[in-house]
Every structure is written in C-alpha cells, then in structure tokens.
N, C-alpha and C positions, 0 to 999 in steps of 0.2 A: 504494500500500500504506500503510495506517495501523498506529501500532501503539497499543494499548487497554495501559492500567496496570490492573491489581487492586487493591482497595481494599476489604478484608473488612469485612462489616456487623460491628459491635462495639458492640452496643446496652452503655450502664453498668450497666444494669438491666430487669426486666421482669416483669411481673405476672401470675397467670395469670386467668383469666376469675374464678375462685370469690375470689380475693384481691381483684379491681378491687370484685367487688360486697360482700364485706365492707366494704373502706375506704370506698364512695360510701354506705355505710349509715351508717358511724359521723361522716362529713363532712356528709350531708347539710343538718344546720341547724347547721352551723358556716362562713358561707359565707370566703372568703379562710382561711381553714386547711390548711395543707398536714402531708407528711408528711414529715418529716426521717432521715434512714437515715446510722448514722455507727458507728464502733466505738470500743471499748476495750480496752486491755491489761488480762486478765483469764482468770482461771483454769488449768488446769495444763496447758492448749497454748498460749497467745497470747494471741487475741483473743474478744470476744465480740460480738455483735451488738447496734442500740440504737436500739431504733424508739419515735419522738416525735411525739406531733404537736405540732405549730407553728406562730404568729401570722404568722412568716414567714424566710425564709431565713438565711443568715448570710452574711458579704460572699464569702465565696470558693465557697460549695455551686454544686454542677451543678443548674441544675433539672430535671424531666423531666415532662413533659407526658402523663400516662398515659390521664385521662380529663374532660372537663370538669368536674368533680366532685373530680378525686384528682389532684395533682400532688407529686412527690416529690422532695426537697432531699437529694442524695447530700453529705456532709462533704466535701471535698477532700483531709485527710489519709488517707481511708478508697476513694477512688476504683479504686488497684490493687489494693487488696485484694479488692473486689466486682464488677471488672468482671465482667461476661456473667452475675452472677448475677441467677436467677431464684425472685423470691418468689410462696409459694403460701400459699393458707388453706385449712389441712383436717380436717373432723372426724375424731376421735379419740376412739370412746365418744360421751359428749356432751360434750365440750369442743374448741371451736375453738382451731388452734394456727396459729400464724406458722411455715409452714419457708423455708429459703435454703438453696436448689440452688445451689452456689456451686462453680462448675470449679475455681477455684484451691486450692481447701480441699487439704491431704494428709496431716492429722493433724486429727482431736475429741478430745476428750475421753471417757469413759465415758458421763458423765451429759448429754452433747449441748450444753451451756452454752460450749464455747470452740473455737476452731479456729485451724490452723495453716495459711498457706501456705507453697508454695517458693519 
C-alpha cells in the first residue's frame, strides 16, 4: 500500500487566450521585454493594480513563462495578494481593457480602481 500526498495546482497567475494575444502584439518588436505585474496602496479599498512593461525583472519578482513572446515578473511584495488570479483583455465598446479575476479580492471600490483582500 502507498500513500499519494495532495499538492493543489496554485498557478500565481494566468492569462486568458485574448490577453496572451494582446501582450504578444504589443511585445512583439520589443524583443527581451517583459511584463511586470505589482500593486499599490491606493484608493478607498487598499490596493490597486500596476501593469508595466519592462527591460527586465527586479531581484526578488516570480517570473512566469506565459508564452514565448510574453513572460510576466509578478512583485514579490504583491504575490499573496494575486495569487490564482487570472488576467483577461476585453472589448468594451471599442476600447480594450485589462481585467483581474482575482479570488482573493472581497471588497472594490465603486469606480473599479482599488481592491481589498481578506
């Protein structure tokens, strides 16, 4: 008899298909540029979100490997606060927007600009 341990998938982040192909658009003649994903204290729940691009990481960022094209440098001070979440690009009208589907969130704000975990 063996016995098997559990060890849930806990990706830090994730992309959806229409977000990979925006980034590898805006990446594509920028080659070694990635994307940096980090927060701030800000606005009237917490936090806000704070998407960069970048020549290249900073000594403590997670990297993540999303697409040969798109590689993303999560902060380290911002890691629990975004685990499992999942970024998407979506028209709206005619304007493209960045969301983050983010499990931990359990307070925004009105105006969608900040967010709270527990």
């Amino acid at each position: 008899m063996s016995v098997e341990t559990f060890v849930p998938s806990t990706k830090l982040i994730t992309l959806t298909d229409s977000a990979v192909k925006h980034f590898e658009s805006k990446l594509k003649d920028k080659p070694g540029q990635l994307i940096r994903l980090s927060t701030k204290v800000s606005g009237c729940t917490g936090y806000a979100y704070v998407l960069d691009f970048a020549d290249s990481a900073q000594a403590d960022d997670e990297i993540i490997e999303i697409s040969p094209l798109v590689n993303v440098a999560v902060a380290a001070d911002a890691t629990d606060l975004l685990r499992n979440t999942e970024i998407d690009y979506v028209m709206e009208g005619v304007n493209g927007i960045i969301k983050y589907n983010n499990p931990n969130v359990v307070d925004e704000c009105g105006c969608g600009e900040s967010f709270n975990v527990g």
